[in-house]
C-alpha positions as CSV (number, residue, x, y, z in Angstrom):
1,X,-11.2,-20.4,14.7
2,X,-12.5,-21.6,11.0
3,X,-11.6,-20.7,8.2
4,X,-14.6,-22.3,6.6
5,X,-17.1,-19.3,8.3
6,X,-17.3,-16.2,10.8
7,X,-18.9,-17.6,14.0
8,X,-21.5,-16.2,15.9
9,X,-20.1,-13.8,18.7
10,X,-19.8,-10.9,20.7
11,X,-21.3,-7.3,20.6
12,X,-19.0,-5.5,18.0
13,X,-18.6,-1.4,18.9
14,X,-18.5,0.9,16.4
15,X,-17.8,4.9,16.9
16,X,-18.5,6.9,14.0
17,X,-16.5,9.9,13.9
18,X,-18.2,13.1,12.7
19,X,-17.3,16.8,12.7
20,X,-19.4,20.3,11.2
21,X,-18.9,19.8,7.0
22,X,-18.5,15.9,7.0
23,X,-20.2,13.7,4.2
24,X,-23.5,12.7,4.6
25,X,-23.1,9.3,2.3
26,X,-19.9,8.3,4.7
27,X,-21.8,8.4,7.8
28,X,-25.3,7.0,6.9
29,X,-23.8,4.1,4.3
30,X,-22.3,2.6,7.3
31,X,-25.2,3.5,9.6
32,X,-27.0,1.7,7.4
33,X,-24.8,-1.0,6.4
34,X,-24.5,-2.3,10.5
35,X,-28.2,-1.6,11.1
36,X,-29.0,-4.1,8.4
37,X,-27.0,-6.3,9.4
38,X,-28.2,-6.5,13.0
39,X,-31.7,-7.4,11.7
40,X,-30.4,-10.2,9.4
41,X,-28.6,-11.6,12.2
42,X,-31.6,-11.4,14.3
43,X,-33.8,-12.9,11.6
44,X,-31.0,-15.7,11.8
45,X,-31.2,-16.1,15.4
46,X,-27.5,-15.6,15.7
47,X,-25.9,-13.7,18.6
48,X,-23.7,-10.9,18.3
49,X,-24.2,-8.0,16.3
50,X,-23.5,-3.8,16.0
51,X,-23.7,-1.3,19.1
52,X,-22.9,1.8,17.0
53,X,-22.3,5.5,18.8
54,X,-22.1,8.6,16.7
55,X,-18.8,10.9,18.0
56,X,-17.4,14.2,17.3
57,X,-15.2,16.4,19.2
58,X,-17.8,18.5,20.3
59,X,-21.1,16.3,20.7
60,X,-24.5,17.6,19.9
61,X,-25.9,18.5,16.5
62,X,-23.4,17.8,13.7
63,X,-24.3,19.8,10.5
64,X,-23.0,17.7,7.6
65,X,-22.9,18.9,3.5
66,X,-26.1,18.6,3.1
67,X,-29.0,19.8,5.0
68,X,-29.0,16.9,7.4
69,X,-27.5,16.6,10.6
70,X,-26.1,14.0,12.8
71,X,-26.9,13.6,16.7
72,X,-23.8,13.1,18.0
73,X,-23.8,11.7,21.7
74,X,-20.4,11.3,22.6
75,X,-17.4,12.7,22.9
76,X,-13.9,11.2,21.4
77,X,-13.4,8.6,23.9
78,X,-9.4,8.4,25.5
79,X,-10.4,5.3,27.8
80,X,-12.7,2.7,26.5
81,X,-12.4,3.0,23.3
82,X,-14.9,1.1,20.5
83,X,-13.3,-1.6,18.5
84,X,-13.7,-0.5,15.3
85,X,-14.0,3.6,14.4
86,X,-15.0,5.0,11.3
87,X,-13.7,8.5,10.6
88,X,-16.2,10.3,7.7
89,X,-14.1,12.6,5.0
90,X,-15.5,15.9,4.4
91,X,-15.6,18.2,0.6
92,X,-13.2,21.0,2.3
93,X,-11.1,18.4,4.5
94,X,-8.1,21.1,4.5
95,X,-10.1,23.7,6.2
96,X,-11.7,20.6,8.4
97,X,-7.8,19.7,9.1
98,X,-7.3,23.3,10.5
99,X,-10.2,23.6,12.2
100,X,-10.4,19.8,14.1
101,X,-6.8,20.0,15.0
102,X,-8.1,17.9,18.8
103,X,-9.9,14.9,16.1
104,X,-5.8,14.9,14.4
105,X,-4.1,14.6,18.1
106,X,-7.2,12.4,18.8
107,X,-6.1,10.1,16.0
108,X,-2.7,10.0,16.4
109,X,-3.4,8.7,20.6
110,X,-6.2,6.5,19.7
111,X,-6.1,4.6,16.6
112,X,-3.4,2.6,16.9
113,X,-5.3,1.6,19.8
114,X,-8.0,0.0,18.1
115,X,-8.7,-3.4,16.1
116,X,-10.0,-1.7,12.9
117,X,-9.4,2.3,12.8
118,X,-11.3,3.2,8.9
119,X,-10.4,6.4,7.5
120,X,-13.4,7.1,4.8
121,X,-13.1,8.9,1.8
122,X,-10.8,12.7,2.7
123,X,-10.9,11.3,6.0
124,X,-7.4,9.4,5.1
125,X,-6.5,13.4,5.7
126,X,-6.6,12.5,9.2
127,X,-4.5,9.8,9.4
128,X,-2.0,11.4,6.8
129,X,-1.8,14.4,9.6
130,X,-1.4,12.3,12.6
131,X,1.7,10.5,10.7
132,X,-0.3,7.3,10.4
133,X,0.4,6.9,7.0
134,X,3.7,7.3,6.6
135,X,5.7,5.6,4.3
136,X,2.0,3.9,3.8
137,X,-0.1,3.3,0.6
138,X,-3.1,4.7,1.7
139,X,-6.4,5.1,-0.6
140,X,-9.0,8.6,-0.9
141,X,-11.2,10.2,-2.9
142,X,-10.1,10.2,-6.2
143,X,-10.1,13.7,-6.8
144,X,-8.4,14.5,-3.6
145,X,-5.3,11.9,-4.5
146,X,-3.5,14.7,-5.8
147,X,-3.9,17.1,-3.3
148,X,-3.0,13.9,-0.5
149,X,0.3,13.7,-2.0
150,X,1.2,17.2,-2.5
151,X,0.8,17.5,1.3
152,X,1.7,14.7,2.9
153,X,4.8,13.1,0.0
154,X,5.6,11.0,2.9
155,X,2.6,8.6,1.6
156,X,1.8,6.6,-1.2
157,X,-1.5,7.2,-2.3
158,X,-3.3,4.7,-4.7
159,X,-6.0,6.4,-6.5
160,X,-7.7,3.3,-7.9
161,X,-8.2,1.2,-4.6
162,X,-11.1,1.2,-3.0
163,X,-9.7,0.1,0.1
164,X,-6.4,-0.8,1.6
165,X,-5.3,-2.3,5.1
166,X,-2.0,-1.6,6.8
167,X,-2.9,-3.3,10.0
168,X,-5.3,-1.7,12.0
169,X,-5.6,1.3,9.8
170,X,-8.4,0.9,6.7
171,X,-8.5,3.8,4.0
172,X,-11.1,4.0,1.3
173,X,-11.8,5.7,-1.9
174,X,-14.7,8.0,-1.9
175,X,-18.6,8.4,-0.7
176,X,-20.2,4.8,-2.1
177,X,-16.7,2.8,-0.8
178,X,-17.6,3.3,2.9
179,X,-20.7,1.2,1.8
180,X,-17.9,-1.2,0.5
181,X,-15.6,-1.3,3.4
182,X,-18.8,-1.6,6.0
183,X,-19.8,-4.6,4.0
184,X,-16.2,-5.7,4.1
185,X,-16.1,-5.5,7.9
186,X,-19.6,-7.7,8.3
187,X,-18.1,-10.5,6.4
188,X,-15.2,-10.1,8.3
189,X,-17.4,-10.1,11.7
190,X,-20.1,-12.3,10.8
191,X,-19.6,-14.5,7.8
192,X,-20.0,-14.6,4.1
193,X,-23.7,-15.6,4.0
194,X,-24.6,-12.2,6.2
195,X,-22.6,-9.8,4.6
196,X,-24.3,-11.6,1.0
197,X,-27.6,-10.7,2.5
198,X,-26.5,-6.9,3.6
199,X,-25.5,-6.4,0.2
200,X,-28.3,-7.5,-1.9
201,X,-30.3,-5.3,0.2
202,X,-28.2,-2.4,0.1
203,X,-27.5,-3.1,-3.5
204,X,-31.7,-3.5,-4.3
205,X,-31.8,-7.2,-3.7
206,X,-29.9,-8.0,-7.3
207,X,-27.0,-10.0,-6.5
208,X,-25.5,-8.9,-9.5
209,X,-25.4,-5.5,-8.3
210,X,-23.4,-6.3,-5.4
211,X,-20.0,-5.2,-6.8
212,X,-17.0,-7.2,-6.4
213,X,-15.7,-4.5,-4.4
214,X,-18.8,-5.1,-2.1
215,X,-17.8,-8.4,-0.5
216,X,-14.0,-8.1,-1.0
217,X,-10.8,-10.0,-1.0
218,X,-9.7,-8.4,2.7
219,X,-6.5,-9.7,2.8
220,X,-5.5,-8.6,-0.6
221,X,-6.6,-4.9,0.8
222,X,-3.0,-4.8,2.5
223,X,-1.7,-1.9,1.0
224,X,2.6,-2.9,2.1
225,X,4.8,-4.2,-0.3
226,X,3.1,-3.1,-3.1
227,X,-0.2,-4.0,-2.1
228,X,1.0,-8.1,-1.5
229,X,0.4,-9.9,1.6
230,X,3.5,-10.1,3.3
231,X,4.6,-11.8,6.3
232,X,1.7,-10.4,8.5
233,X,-0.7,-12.3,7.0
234,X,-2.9,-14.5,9.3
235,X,-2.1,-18.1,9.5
236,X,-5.9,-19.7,9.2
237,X,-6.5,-17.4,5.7
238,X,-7.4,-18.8,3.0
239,X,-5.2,-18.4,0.1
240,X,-6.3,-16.0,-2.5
241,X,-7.3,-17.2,-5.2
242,X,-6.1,-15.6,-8.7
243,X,-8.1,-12.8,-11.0
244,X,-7.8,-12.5,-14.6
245,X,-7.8,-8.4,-13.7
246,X,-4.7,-8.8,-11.3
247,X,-1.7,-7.7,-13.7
248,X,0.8,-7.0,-10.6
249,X,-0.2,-3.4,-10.5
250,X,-3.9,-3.9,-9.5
251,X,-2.7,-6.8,-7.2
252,X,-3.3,-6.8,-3.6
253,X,-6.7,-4.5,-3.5
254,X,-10.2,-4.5,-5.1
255,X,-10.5,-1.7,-7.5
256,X,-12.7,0.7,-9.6
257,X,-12.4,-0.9,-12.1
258,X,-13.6,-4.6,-11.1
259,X,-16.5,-6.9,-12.7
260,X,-19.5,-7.0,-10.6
261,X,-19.4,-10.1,-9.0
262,X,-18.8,-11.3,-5.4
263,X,-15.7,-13.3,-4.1
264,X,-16.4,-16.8,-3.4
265,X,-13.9,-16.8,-0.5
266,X,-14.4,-15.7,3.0
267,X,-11.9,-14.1,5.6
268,X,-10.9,-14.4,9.6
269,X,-12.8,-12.4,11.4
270,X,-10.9,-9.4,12.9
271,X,-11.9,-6.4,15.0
272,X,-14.2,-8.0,17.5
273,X,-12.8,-11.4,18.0
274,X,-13.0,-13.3,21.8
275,X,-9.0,-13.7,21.7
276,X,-8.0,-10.0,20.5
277,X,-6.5,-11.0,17.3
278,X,-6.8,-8.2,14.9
């Protein structure tokens, strides 16, 4: 496969995972995100693309925190499950943690089951509860990083990244970062020049406003070993290339804190590939 560009290729399935109190932003950033990018791969007459389906552990009418809500019209699949799953965070994740104790079991079965399992915003909650995370660095909501480690001591939590990979398992920072990761995952799926496109329309067509955190370094989201790619790393990956703002702390994952600009590198596609390689 090259290094050079994603190529054009299969359906990718999404679930997004929602439940009563979730964020509004977490969901439809994404939504929008993958629906965008469907119609710029279709105005490029390239194959492939998003099949998204909305989840929650009881499907129907999800209210979120706001006054929207979210047709959900599937249950939490135990079978075929959808390549990549996006769990939203919610403002009173501790009482969502008590009350969707099935979407914590549901977790714990299922997601190392899939090629990319994203935990958005609180959502990281989740995974923390399942015992995903442990003795991971794991990334939330700024104002919940506290409250992650008082619960769960087990994991690092790095309150500056907004997003970090250990394998499978993707945790961002809060609301606008799911926008990030999503954007992250189009690259990763379909190429540089797509995900480019995505974000200048999600960011209102100004390149400049694309953040670096838009388009990121993915393999420098591992959050092990201090956030440093380590043995795991995939062969055909380009080598990062260095950042004036890395200063061994900040090394390893894009943070809140970066210039606006857009990496000029792009990454192996993951999470829908033909030969299973996540």
């Amino acid at each position: 496969m090259s290094t050079g560009s994603a190529t054009p290729g299969p359906v990718c399935r999404v679930g997004l995972v929602v439940y009563p109190g979730f964020k509004t932003l977490e969901a439809t950033g994404p939504l929008s995100v993958l629906r965008y990018a469907n119609e710029h791969l279709r105005a490029a007459g390239q194959a492939g693309g998003y099949e998204v389906t909305v989840m929650a552990p009881e499907p129907g009418h999800v209210p979120s925190d706001t006054l929207m809500t979210l047709d959900a019209t599937a249950p939490l699949p135990e079978g075929d499950l959808p390549g990549t799953v996006f769990v939203a965070g919610a403002a009173g994740i501790e009482a969502a943690l008590e009350r969707e104790a099935a979407l914590v079991s549901w977790c714990r079965r299922n997601a190392p089951r899939t090629d990319r399992f994203a935990a958005l915003c609180t959502g990281s909650f989740f995974l923390a509860a399942a015992g995903l995370l442990d003795g991971k660095t794991a990334a939330t909501h700024w104002n919940y990083a506290d409250r992650l480690r008082q619960i769960f001591p087990q994991v690092t939590v790095d309150a500056d990244a907004i997003f970090l990979r250990h394998g499978n398992l993707w945790t961002s920072a809060g609301v606008t970062a799911a926008i990030d990761l999503s954007l992250a995952f189009v690259e990763q799926d379909y190429g540089r020049d797509i995900a480019l496109r995505v974000a200048r329309r999600a960011r209102h067509g100004d390149v400049s406003q694309a953040s670096g955190r838009a388009v990121a370094v993915l393999d420098h989201a591992d959050g092990a070993d201090g956030g440093r790619l380590g043995d795991g790393r995939h062969p055909n990956v380009a080598q990062p290339e260095p950042r004036p703002a890395d200063d061994g702390r900040g090394h390893g994952r894009p943070r809140r804190d970066e210039p606006a600009q857009l990496y000029p590198r792009v990454h192996r596609r993951t999470g829908c590939v033909a030969d299973g390689v996540a």
